[in-house]
NUVO-951698 format. One line per field, with one value per residue (C-alpha): residue number from 1; residue in one letter; chain; y, z, x. Coordinates in steps of 0.5 Angstrom, whole numbers, plus 2048, in hexadecimal, padded with zeros to 3 digits. Example, Ala and Ser with C-alpha at 12.3 -4.5 7.8 and 13.67 -1.06 7.14 Angstrom:
BEGIN
k: 1 / 2
r: A / S
c: A / A
y: 7F7 / 7FE
z: 810 / 80E
x: 819 / 81B
END
This chain:
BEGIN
k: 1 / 2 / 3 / 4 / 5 / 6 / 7 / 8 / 9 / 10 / 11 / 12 / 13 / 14 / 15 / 16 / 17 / 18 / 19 / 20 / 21 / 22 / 23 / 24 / 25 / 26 / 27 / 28 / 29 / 30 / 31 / 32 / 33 / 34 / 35 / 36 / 37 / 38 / 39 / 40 / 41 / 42 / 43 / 44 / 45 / 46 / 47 / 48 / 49 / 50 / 51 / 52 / 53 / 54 / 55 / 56 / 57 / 58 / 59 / 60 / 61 / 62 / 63 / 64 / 65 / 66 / 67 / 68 / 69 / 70 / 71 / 72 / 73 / 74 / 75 / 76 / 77 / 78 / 79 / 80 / 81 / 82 / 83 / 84 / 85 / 86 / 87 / 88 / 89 / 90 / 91 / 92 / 93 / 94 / 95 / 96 / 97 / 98 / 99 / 100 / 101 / 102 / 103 / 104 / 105 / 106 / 107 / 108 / 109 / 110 / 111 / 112 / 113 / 114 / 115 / 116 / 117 / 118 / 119 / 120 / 121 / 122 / 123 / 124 / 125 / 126 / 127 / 128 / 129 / 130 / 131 / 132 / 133 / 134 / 135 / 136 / 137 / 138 / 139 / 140 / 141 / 142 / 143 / 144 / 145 / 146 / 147 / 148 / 149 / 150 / 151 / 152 / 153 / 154 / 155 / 156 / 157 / 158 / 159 / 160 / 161 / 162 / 163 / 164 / 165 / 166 / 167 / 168 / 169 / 170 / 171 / 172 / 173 / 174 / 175 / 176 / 177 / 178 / 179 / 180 / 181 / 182 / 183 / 184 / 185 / 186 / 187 / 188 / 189 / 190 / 191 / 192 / 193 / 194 / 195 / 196 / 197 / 198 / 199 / 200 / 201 / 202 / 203 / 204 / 205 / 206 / 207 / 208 / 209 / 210 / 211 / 212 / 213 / 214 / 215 / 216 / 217 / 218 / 219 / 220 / 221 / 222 / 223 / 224 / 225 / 226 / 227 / 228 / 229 / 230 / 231 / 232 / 233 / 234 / 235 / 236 / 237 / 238 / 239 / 240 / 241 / 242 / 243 / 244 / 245 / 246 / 247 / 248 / 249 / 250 / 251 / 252 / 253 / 254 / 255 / 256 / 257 / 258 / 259 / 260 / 261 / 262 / 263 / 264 / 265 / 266 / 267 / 268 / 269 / 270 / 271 / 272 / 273 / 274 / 275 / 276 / 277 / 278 / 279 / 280 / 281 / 282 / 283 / 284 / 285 / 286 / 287 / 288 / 289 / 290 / 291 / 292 / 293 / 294 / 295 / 296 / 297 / 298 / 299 / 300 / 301 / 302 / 303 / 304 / 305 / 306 / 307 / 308 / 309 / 310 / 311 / 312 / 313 / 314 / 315 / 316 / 317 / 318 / 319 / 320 / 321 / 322 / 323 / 324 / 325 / 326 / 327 / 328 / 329 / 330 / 331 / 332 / 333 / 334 / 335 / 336 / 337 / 338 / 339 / 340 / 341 / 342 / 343 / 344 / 345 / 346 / 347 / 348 / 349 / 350 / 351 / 352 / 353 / 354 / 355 / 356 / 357 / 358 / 359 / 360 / 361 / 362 / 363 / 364 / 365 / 366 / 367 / 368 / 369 / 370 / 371 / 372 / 373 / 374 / 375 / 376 / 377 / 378 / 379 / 380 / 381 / 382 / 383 / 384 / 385 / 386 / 387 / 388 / 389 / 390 / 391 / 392 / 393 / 394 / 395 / 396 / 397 / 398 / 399 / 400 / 401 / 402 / 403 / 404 / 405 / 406 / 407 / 408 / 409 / 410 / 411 / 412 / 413 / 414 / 415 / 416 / 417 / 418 / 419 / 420 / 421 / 422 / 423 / 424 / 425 / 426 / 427 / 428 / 429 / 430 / 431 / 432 / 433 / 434 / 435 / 436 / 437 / 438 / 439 / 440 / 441 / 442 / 443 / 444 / 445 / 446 / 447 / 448 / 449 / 450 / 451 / 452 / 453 / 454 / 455 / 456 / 457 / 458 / 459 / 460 / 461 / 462 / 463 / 464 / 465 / 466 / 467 / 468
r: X / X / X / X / X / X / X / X / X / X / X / X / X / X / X / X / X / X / X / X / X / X / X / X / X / X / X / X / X / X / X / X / X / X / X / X / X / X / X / X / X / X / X / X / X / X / X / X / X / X / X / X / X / X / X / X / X / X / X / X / X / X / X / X / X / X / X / X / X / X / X / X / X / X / X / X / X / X / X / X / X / X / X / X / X / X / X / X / X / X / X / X / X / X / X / X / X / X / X / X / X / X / X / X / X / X / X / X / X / X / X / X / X / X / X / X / X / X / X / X / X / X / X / X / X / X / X / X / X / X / X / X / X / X / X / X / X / X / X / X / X / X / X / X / X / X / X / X / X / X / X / X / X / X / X / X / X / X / X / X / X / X / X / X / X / X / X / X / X / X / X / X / X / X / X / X / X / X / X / X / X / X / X / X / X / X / X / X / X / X / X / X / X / X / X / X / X / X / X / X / X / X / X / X / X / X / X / X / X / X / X / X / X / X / X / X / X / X / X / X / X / X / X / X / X / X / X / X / X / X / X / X / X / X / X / X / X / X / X / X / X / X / X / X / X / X / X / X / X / X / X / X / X / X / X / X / X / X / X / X / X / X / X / X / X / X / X / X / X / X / X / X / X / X / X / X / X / X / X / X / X / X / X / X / X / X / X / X / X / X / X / X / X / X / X / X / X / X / X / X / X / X / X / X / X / X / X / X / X / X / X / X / X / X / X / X / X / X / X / X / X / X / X / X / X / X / X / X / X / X / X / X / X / X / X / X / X / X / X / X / X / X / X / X / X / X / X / X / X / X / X / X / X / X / X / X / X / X / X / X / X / X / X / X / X / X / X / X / X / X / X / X / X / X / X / X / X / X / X / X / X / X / X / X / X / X / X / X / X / X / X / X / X / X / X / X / X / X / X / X / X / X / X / X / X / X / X / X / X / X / X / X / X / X / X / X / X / X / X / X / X / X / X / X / X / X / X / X / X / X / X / X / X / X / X / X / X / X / X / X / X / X / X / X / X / X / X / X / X / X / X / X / X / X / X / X / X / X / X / X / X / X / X / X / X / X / X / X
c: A / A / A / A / A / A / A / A / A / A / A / A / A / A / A / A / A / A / A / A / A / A / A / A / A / A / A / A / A / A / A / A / A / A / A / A / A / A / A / A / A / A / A / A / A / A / A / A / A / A / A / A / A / A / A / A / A / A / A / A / A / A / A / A / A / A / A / A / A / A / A / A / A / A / A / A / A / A / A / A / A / A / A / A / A / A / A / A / A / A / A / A / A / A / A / A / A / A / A / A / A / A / A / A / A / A / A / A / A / A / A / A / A / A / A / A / A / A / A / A / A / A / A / A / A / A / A / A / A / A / A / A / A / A / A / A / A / A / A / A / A / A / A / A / A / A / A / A / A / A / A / A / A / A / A / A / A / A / A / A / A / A / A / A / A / A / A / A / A / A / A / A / A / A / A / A / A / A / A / A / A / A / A / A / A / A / A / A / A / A / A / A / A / A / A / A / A / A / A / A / A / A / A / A / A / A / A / A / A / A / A / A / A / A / A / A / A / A / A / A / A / A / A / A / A / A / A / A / A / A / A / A / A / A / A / A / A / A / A / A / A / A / A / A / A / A / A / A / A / A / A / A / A / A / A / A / A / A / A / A / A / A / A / A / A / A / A / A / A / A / A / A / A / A / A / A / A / A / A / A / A / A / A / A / A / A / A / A / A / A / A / A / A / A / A / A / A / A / A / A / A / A / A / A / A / A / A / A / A / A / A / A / A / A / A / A / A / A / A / A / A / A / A / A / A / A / A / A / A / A / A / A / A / A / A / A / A / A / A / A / A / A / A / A / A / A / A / A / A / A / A / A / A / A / A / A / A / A / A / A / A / A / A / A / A / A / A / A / A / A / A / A / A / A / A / A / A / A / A / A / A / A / A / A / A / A / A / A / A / A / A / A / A / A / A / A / A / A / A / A / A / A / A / A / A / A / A / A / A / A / A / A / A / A / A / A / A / A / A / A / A / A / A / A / A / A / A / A / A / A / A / A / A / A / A / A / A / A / A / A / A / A / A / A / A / A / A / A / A / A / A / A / A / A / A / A / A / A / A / A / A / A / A / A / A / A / A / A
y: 840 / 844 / 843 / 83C / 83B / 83F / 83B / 834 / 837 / 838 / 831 / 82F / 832 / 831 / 829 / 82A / 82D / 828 / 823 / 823 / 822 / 81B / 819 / 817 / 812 / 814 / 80F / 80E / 80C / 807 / 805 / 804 / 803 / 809 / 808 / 810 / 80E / 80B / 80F / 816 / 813 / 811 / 818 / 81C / 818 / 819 / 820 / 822 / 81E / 823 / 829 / 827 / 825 / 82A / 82F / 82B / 82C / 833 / 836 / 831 / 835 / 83C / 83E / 843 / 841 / 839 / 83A / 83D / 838 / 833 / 835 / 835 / 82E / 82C / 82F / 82C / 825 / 827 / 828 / 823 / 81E / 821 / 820 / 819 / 817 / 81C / 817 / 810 / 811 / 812 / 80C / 809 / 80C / 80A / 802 / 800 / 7F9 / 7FD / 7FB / 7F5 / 7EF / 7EF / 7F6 / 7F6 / 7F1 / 7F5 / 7FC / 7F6 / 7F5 / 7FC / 7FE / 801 / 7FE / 7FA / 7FA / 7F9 / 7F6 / 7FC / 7FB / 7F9 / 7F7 / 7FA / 7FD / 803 / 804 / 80A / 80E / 809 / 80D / 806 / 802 / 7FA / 7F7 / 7EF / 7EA / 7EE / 7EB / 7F0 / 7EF / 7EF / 7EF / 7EB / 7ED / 7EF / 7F4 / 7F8 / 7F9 / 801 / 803 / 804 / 7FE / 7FB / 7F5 / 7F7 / 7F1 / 7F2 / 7EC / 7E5 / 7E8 / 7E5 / 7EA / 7ED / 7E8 / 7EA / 7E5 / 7E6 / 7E5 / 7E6 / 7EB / 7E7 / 7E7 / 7EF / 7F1 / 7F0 / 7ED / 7E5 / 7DE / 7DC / 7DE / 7DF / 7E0 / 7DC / 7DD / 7DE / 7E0 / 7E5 / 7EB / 7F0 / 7F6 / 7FC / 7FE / 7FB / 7FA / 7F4 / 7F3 / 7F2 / 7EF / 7F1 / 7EA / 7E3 / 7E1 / 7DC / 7E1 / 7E7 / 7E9 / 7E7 / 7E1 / 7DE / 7E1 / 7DE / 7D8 / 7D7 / 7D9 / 7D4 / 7D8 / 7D9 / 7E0 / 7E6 / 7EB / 7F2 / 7F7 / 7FB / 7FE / 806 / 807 / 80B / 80A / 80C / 808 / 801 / 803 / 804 / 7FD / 7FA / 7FB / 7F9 / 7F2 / 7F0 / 7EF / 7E8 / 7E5 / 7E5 / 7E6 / 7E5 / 7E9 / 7F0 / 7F1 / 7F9 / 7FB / 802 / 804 / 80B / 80D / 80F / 80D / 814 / 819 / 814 / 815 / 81D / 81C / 817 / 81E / 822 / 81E / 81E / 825 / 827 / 824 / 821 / 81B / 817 / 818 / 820 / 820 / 81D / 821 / 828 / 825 / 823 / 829 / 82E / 829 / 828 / 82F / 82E / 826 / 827 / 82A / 825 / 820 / 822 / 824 / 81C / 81A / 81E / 81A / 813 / 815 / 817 / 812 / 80C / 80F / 812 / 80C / 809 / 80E / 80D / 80D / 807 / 803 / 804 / 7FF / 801 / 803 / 809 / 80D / 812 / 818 / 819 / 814 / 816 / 81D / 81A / 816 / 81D / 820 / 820 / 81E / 824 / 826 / 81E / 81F / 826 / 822 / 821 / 81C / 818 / 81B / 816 / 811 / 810 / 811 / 80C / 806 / 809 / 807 / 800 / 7FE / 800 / 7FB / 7F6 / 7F7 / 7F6 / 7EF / 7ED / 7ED / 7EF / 7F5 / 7F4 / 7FB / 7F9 / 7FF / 7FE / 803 / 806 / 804 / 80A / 808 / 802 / 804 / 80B / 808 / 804 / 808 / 80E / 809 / 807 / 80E / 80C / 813 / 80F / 80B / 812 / 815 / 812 / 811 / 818 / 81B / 821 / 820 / 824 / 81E / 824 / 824 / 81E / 81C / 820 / 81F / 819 / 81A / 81E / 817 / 813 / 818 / 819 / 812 / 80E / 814 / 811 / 809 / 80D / 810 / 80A / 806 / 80B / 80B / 804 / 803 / 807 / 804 / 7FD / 7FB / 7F6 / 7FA / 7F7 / 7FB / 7F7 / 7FB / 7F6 / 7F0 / 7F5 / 7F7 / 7F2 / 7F0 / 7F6 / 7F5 / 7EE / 7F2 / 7F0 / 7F4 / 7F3 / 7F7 / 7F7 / 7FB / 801 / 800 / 801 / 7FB / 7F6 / 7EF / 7E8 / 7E8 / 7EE / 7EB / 7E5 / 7E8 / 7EC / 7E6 / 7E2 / 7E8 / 7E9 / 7E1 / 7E1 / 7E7 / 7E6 / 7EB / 7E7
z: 8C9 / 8C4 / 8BF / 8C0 / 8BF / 8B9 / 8B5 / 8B9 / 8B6 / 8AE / 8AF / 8B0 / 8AA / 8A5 / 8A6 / 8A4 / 89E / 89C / 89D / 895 / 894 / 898 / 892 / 88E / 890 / 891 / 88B / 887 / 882 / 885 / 887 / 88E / 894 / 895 / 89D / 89D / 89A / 8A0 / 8A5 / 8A2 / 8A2 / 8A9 / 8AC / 8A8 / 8AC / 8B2 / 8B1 / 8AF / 8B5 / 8BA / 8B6 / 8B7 / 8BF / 8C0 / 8BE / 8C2 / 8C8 / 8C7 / 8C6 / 8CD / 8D1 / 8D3 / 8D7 / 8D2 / 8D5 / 8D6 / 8CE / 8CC / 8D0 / 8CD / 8C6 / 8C6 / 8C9 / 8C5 / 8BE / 8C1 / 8C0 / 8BA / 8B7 / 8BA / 8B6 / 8B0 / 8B1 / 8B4 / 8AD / 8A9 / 8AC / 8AB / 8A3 / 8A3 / 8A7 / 8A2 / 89D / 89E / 8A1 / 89F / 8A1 / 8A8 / 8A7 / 8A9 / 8A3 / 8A7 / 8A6 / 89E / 89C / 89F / 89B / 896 / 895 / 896 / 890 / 893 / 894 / 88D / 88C / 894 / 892 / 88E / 888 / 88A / 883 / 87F / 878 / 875 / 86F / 86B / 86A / 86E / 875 / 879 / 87B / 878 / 87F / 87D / 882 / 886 / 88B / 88A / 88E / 88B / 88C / 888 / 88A / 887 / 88C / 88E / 88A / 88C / 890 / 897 / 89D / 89F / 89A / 896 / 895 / 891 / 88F / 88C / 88C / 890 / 894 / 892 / 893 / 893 / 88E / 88D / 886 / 884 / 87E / 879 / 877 / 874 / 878 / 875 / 877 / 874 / 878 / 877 / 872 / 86B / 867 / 860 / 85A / 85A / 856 / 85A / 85E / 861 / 863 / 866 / 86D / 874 / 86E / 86C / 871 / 875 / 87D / 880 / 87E / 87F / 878 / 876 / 876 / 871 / 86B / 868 / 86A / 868 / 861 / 860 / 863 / 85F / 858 / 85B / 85B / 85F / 863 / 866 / 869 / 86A / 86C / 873 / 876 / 876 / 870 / 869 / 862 / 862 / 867 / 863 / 85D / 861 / 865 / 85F / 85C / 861 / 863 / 85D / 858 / 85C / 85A / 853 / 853 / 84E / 851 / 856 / 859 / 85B / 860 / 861 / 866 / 864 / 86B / 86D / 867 / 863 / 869 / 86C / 865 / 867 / 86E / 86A / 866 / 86C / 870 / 86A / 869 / 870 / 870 / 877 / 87A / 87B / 883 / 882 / 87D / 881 / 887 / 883 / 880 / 886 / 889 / 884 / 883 / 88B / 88E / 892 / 893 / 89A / 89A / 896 / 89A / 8A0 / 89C / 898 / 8A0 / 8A2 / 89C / 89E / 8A5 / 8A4 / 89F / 8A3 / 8A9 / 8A4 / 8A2 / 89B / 895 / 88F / 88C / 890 / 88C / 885 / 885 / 88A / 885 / 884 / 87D / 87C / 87B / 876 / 871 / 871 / 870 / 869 / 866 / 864 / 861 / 859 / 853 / 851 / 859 / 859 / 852 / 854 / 85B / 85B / 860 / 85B / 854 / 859 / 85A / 852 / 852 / 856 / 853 / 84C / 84F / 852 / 84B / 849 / 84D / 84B / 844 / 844 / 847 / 843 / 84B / 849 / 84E / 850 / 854 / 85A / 85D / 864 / 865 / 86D / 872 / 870 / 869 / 86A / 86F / 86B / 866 / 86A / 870 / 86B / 867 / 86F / 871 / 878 / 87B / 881 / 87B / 879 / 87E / 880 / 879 / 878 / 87F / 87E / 884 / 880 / 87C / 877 / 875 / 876 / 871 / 86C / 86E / 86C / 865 / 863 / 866 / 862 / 85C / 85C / 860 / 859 / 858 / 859 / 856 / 850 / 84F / 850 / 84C / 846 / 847 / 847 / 842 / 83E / 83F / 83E / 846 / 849 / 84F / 853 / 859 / 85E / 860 / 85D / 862 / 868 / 866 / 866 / 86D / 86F / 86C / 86F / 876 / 878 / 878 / 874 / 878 / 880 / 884 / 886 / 881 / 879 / 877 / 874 / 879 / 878 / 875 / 870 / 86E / 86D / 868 / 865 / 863 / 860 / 85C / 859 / 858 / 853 / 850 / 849 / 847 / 84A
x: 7B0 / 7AC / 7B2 / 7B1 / 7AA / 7AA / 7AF / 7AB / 7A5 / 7A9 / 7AD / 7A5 / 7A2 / 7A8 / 7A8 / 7A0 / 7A2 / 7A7 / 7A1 / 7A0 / 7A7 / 7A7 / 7A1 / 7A7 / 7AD / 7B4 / 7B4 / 7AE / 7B0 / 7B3 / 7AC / 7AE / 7AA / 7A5 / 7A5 / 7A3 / 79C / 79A / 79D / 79B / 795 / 794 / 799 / 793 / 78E / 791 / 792 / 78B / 788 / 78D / 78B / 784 / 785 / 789 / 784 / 77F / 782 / 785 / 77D / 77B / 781 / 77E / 785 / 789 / 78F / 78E / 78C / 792 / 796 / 792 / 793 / 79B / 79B / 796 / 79B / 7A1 / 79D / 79B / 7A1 / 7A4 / 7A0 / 7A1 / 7A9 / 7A9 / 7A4 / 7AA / 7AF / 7AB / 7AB / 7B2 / 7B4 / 7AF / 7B1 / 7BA / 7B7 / 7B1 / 7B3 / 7B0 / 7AA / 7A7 / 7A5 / 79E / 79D / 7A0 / 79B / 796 / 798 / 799 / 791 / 791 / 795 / 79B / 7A1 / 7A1 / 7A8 / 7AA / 7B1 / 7B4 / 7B8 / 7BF / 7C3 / 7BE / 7C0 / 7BF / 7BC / 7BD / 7B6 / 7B3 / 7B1 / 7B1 / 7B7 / 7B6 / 7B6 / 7B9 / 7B7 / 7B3 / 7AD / 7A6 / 7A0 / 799 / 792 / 78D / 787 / 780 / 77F / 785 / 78C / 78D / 788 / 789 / 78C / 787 / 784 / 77D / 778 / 773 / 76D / 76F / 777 / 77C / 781 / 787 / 78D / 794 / 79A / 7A1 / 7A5 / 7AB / 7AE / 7B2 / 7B9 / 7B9 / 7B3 / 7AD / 7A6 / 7A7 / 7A9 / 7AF / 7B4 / 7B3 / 7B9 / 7B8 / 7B3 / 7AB / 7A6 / 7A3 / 7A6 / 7A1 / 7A2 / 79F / 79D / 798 / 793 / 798 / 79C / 796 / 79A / 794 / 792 / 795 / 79A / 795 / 78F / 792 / 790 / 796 / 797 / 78F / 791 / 798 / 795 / 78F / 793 / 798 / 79E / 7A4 / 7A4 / 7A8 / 7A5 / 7A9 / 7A3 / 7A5 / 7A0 / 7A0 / 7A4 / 7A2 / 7A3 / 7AA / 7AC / 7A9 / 7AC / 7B3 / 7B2 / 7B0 / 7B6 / 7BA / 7B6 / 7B4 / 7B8 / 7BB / 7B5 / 7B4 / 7AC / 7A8 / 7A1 / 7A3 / 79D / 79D / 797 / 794 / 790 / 78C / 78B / 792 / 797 / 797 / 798 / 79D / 7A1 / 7A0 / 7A1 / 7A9 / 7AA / 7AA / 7AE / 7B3 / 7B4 / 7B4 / 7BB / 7BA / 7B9 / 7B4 / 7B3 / 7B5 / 7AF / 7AA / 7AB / 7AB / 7A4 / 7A1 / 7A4 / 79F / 79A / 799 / 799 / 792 / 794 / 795 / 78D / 78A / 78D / 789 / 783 / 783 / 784 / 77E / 77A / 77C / 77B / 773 / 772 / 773 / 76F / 769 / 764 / 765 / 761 / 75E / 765 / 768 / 763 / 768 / 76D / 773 / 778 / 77E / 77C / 783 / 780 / 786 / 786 / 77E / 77F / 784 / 77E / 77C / 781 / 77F / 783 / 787 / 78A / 78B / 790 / 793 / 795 / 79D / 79B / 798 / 79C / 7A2 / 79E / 79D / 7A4 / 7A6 / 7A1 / 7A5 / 7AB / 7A9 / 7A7 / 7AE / 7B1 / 7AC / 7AC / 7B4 / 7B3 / 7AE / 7A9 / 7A2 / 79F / 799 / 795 / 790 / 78D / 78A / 784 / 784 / 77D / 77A / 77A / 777 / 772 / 770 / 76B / 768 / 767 / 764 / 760 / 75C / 75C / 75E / 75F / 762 / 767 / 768 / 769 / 76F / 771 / 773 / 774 / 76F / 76A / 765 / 760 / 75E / 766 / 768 / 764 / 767 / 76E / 76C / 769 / 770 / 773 / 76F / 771 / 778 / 77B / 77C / 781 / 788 / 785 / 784 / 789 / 78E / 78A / 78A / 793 / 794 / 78E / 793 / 799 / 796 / 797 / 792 / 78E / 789 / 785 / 783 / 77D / 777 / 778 / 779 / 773 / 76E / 770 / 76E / 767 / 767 / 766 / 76E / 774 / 77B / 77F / 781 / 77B / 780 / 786 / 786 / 788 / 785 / 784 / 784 / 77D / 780 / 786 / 784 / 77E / 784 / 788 / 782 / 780 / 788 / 788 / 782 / 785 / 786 / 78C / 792
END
């Protein structure tokens, strides 16, 4: 019996441990359904709410014994809860067809579960990390209010609720409506800030433009890929079209590290899904506190009462993308994510020149570059506050004045490289700007890309444009 309750108590403690593992997909790369985000979640929940009854009633029982017995059955549970979770992500993980539409569409509001078809016929590519699923039926949000946050819709004043729409991938996987196979005379390319699915086709930046320059279009942007990845899809997909204009988007907030994060990958010499896992392993021992100490905070946050903070507008700033705005030139040049971005501009001109297509450079910047400025021109501690994630309004101020300082680093630095090599290059920084100092926002509330209102200011700011 003791031999049995040790190795319960062992089996107990290893699947907590597993918990970070069950983070990633058994196939990520394949983005299939992320079931585990919903059921960790509520296992961790249900887990924290037992440990916490369980010491509540072991401290009102004064009997040793009974307490004993009480605790062991009271593990038993506990345990068990743990495992029936363990189990449920694997059904969920081998079928994810088990879960009902009713609950899909509700995690698709919520950001989970995205690509709940999986990716059956799906194409390698080689270089490129996820699979091009032809055909493939995707749910989406298009809010203004919640597109990654949690499950439940997030309202917010003279804004509609979330509403969930389906589309479909075209014949090689790509987010345009129906099957472009001939010559145009735009190609796009880049990653979510050009793809942009969240919205419907006729609201994306891409297609505003085109529509206004009177062109025909594909787009071949994917959602989460780097500068390496582009340059190779573009090579693959492109060259059917013939086109006169390839538009390459970049976006400075994640594009430099997602082409270190590429060289890593490469020179681990491990699928995508082994590399993902032993990052997530490393980067995440303390997931399993972390989970808790973030459920604890929501917890109290929806039952304290609302502070002065809660006035601010209700959006998301990741704190990485705030951290990289204050990076100076030289760490930014002497940065081998960057040096391979450069790289990989250099060899999508090569293929342009060789067709005689005209490459032209966007630069997107992130939602703290558009809300720095203007946050540190008003001196709105609050703003700031949440702007720079210190808590203390003394430092959060001047975290914010080296933001201000270093945040055109990367704009500079590209626009200096395509000056050089003579090609078009526009930041979009201006037109989302200006809206902010209107009082409205460019950008979802608790996401990083731009809305409706943003992508069409962008649009309208690339057409009077005066380099193409």
């Amino acid at each position: 019996m003791k031999l049995f309750r040790i190795t319960t108590a062992k089996a107990g403690l290893a699947l907590i441990c597993l918990m970070p593992l069950l983070r990633v997909t058994s196939d990520p790369a394949r983005r299939q359904v992320l079931g585990l985000y919903s059921a960790s979640f509520f296992g961790l929940f249900l887990l924290w709410a037992g440990i916490c009854g369980l010491g509540w009633v072991l401290l009102s029982v004064h009997d040793a014994r009974r307490r004993k017995q009480l605790f062991f059955k009271s593990k038993l549970v506990l345990i068990s809860l743990v495992v029936a979770v363990f189990i449920l992500e694997i059904g969920l993980r081998l079928n994810p067809r088990l879960v009902p539409m009713g609950v899909r569409e509700r995690l698709a509001a919520g950001g989970a579960f995205l690509d709940f078809q999986g990716a059956k016929n799906a194409a390698d590519l080689d270089g490129v990390r996820f699979p091009l699923a032809p055909n493939q039926l995707v749910m989406m949000t298009q809010p203004e209010g919640n597109l990654l946050g949690s499950i439940k819709t997030i309202k917010s004043a003279g804004q509609p609720a979330g509403t969930t729409y389906q589309y479909r991938k075209d014949h090689q996987g790509f987010c345009n409506p129906s099957n472009i196979t001939g010559k145009v005379d735009c190609l796009f390319i880049g990653d979510s800030f050009t793809e942009m699915a969240y919205l419907p086709w006729e609201s994306r930046w891409p297609v505003l433009l085109a529509g206004k320059m009177k062109w025909t279009m594909r787009n071949l942007s994917i959602g989460g890929i780097g500068p390496q990845e582009e340059e190779r899809i573009l090579g693959a997909f492109g060259e059917p079209h013939k086109p006169s204009v390839v538009v390459l988007s970049v976006f400075e907030g994640n594009d430099p590290w997602d082409a270190e994060s590429w060289l890593l990958w490469q020179a681990s010499g491990r699928s995508y899904t082994d590399f993902l896992v032993k990052r997530e392993v490393v980067q995440n021992r303390g997931t399993v506190s972390n989970w808790y100490a973030s459920l604890v905070a929501r917890l109290m946050s929806c039952c304290s009462k609302k502070s002065g903070a809660d006035t601010a507008p209700n959006m998301t700033f990741l704190m990485a993308y705030a951290e990289r705005l204050t990076l100076p030139k030289e760490t930014i040049k002497s940065f081998k994510g960057w040096q391979a971005e450069v790289q990989s501009v250099s060899e999508v001109n090569k293929w342009c020149e060789k067709r005689g297509a005209k490459l032209v450079v966007i630069l997107w910047p992130s939602k703290e570059h558009v809300y720095a400025e203007s946050c540190a021109g008003s001196k709105d501690i609050e703003m700031a506050v949440r702007l720079t994630g210190r808590k203390d309004p003394g430092e959060s101020m001047r975290y914010l004045s080296e933001m201000v300082k270093n945040a055109d680093t990367i704009h500079q630095l590209l626009a200096e490289y395509c000056a050089g090599e003579q090609i078009p290059f526009c930041f979009v920084l201006p037109p989302l700007k200006a809206i902010v100092e209107k009082g409205a926002d460019p950008f979802f509330l608790d996401d990083i890309h731009p809305n409706v209102i943003g992508n069409r200011a962008v649009a309208d700011y690339l057409v009077d444009w005066n380099k193409w």
